[in-house]
N, C-alpha and C positions, 0 to 999 in steps of 0.2 A: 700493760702487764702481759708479759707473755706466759701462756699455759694449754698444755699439751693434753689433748683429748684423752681421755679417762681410758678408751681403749685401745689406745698405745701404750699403756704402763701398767693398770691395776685390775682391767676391766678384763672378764675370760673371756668371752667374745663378745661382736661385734651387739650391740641389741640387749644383751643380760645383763641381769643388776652385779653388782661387787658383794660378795658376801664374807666378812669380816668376823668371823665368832673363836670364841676361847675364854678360859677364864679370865677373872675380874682379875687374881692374884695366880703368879705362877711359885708354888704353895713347897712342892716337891716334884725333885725329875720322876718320880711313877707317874704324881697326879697329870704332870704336864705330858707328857707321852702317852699317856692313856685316853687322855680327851681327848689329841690332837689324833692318835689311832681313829679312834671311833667317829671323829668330824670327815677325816680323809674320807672312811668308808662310806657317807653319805654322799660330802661335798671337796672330790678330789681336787676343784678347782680353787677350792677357797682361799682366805687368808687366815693364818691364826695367828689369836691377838693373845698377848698375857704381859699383865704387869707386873715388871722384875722392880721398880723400884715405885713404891704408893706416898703421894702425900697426905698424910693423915692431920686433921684437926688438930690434934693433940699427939703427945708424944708416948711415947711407951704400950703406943698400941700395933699392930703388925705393918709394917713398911715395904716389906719385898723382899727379895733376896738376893735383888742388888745380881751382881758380877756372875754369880752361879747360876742362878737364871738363865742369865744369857745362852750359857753351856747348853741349859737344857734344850732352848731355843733353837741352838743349833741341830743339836740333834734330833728335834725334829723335823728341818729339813733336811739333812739327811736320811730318814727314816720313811715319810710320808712323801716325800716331795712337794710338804706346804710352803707357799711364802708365809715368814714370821715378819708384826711388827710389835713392836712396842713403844711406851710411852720415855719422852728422854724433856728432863726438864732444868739439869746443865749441861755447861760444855763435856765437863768428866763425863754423863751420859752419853754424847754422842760419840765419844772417841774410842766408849766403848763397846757402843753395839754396830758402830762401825767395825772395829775390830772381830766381831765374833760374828760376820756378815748377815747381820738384819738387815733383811731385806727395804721395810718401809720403816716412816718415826713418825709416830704425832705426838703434838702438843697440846697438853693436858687443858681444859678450863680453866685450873688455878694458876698455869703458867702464862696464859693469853695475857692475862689482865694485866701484865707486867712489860711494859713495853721495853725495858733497860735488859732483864733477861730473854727477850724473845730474838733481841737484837745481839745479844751473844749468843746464842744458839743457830742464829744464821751465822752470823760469825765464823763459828766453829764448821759448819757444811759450806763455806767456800769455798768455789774447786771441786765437788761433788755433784751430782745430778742425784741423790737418791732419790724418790717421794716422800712426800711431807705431805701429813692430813694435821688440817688447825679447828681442833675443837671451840666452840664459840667461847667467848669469856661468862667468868657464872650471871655475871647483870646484864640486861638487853640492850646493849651496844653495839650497835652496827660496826659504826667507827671504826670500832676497838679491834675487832676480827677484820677486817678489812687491814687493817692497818699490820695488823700480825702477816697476814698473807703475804701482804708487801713487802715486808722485810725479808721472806725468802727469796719472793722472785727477785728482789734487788741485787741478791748474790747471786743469781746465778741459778736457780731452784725451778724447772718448767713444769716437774710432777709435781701437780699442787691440788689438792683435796678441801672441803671442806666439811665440818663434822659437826653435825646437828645435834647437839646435845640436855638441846632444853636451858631455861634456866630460873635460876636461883631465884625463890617469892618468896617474901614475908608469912602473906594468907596459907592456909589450911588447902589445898587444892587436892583434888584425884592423883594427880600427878605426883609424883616425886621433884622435879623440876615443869614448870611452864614451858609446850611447845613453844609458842608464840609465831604459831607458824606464819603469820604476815613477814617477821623480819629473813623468813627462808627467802621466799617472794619476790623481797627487796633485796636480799642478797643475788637470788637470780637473774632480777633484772637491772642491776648495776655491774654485775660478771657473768656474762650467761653460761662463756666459756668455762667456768669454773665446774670442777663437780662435786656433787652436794652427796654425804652419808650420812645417814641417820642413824644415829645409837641410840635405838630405843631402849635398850634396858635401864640408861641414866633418866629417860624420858618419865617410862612409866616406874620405875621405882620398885616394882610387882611383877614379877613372872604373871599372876591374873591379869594385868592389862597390856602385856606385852602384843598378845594380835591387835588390839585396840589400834596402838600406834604404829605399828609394822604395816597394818594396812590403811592407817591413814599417808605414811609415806609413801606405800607402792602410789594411791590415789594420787599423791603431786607431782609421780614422775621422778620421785627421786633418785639417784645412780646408784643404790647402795644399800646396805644397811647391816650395824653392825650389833651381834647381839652377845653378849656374853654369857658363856656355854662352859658345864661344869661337868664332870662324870662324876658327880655328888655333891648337887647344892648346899642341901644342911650341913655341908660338912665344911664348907667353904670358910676361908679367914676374913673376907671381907666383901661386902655386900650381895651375900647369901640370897637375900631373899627374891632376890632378880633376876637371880641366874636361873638358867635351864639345862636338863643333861640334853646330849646329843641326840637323842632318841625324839626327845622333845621339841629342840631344833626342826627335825626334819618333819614331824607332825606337824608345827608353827608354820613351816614354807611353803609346805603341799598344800594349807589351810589356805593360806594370801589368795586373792582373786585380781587376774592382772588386768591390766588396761592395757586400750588401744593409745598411743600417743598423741593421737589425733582423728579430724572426722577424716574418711576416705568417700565416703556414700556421696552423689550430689544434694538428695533429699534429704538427707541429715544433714549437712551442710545449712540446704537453703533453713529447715528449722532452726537450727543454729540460729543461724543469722536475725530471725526473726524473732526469736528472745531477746536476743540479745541487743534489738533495738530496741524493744521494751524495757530493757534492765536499764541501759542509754538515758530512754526517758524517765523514769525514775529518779535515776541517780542525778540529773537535772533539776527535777522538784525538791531533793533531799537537800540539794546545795540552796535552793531561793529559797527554804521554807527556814533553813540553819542562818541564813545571811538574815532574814527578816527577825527571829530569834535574839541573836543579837542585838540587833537596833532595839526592840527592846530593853533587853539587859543594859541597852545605853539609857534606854531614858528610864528607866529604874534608877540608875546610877545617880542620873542628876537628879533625882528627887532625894537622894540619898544626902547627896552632896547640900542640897537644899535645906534641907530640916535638918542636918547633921546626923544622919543615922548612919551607923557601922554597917560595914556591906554584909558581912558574915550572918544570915539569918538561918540560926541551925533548925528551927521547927520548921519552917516554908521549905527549905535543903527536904528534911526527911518525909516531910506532906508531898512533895513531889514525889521521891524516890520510890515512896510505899504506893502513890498511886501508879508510877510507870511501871512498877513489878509486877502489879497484879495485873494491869492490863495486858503484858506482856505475855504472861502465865496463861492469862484470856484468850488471846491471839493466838497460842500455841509457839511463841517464840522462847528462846533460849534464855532464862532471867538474867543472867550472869552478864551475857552478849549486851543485852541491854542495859545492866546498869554500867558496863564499862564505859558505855558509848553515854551516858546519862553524867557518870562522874568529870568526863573531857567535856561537855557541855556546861557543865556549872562550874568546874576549872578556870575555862574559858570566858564564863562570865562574871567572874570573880575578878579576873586579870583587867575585863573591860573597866569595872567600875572599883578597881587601885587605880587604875590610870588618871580617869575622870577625877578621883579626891585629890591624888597627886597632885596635878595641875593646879588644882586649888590650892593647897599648901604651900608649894611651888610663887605663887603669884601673892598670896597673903603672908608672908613669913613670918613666927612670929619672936618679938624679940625677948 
């Protein structure tokens, strides 16, 4: 996959992050030209983002404003000299913010997951070099976004972004959507080349946890970050409560504390190194202590299999669970952290000892 260093296309210079902010929805041409005024005067480099067309849940709630948007778009770079992007989620999207020179496009989270419509959308930018940023899909699927990406660079697409956007959980969490920042990680180190933005406003869900996550991205080094910015939150038509005015914005960036990208010192170096031979041996013990674990859960299995008992034993499950929480709480570790890594452990040993009964079934048939 070929893809073009982030500051050759989107990045202000060589070393800075991309900064990405505007409303969630572009509402009216005051609203939109009044934030985008007030974002230039902080951050003349920026990009401004507003959504002219919204896929809403349901129907008959506020959607965009579509085509006239656009207008306003333009005349914002006319006026400020921002790049605008926005979100395009058909091909009639893209031909028409082609048309009214949007500058970048991304593709939305509900659009990712579609791989027949992602593939019309590259479709449609054949022949085009603009930039494209691929927000992840709303379930944690590597794959999925992966596979979105590639169908632009297939056409022909070198500006290519990636947009961190959290995603979609069942459970009750702080968050609005789940970081799940391992699958950034992974997205990193299967494309390193690629560059990653974070939109934390879909992240944190709350203007209150917006530094939260803004500096937990600056922390991994992210290239970016996109926040959506209002010149009157409450007054917003859709997802009010994450937004922040401009004033706010620029108190939020002053606030970030940045990192070096790496060690430079030799003595920090050599420390380095020598944690991290320690972490090495650990992570060593954690694998023969897991592998021994299992062999267990194997011969559990066969006594299962032996006396005919069902593998499923939900008191022993939660007599566990309750004891590893508290110890963890004990320990001073993160309870959550561990029951996830506790739940993949009993998953897993559950899987071991279907296997085990299977084979029995398998080999006894009954008629």
């Amino acid at each position: 996959m070929k893809i073009m260093k982030i500051q050759n296309f989107i990045s202000p210079e060589p070393g800075q992050h991309t900064l990405i902010a505007g409303p969630c929805s572009a509402e009216s041409e005051e609203q939109v030209l009044q934030t985008a005024g007030m974002i230039s005067e902080f951050f003349p480099k920026a990009i401004f983002r507003a959504g002219t067309w919204k896929p809403r849940t349901r129907p008959n709630q506020f959607e965009g404003m579509g085509e006239a948007a656009l207008q306003w778009l333009s005349k914002v770079k006319s006026t400020t000299g921002l790049r605008v992007t926005t979100e395009v989620a058909i091909p009639k999207h893209v031909e028409q913010s082609l048309k009214y020179g949007i500058d970048i496009l991304w593709i939305g989270a509900r659009t990712t997951v579609n791989p027949f419509m992602v593939q019309e959308l590259a479709e449609a930018l054949r022949g085009t070099n603009i930039p494209v940023m691929v927000k992840n899909p709303l379930h944690p699927d590597l794959q999925l976004w992966i596979g979105a990406i590639e169908r632009f660079s297939n056409v022909g697409i070198d500006q290519l972004v990636a947009i961190h956007r959290g995603f979609y959980t069942f459970e009750h969490l702080e968050y609005r959507n789940s970081p799940r920042w391992e699958l950034v990680y992974e997205l990193k180190s299967l494309i390193p080349e690629l560059p990653v933005i974070c939109d934390i406003s879909h992240i944190a869900g709350s203007a209150s946890l917006l530094h939260m996550v803004a500096q937990q991205a600056v922390d991994l080094n992210l290239d970016g970050l996109m926040i959506e910015t209002h010149r009157d939150p409450s007054q917003a038509l859709s997802d009010a409560q994450q937004q922040i005015t401009p004033h706010a914005l620029k108190t939020l960036l002053d606030s970030l504390r940045l990192r070096n990208p790496g060690f430079t010192e030799e003595v920090m170096q050599f420390r380095m190194n020598g944690i991290r031979k320690k972490i090495d041996e650990l992570d060593n013990l954690l694998l023969t202590n897991l592998s021994q674990r299992m062999e267990l859960a194997k011969e559990i299995g066969e006594l299962k299999k032996e006396y005919n008992v069902s593998i499923l034993q939900l008191q022993r499950w939660k007599e566990v669970i309750e004891k590893c929480m508290s110890k963890a709480d004990q320990m001073g570790l993160y309870t959550e952290f561990v029951r996830n890594i506790f739940i993949q452990i009993h998953d897993e040993s559950i899987r071991l000892q279907s296997t085990i009964l299977t084979e029995q079934d398998v080999a006894s048939p009954k008629i």
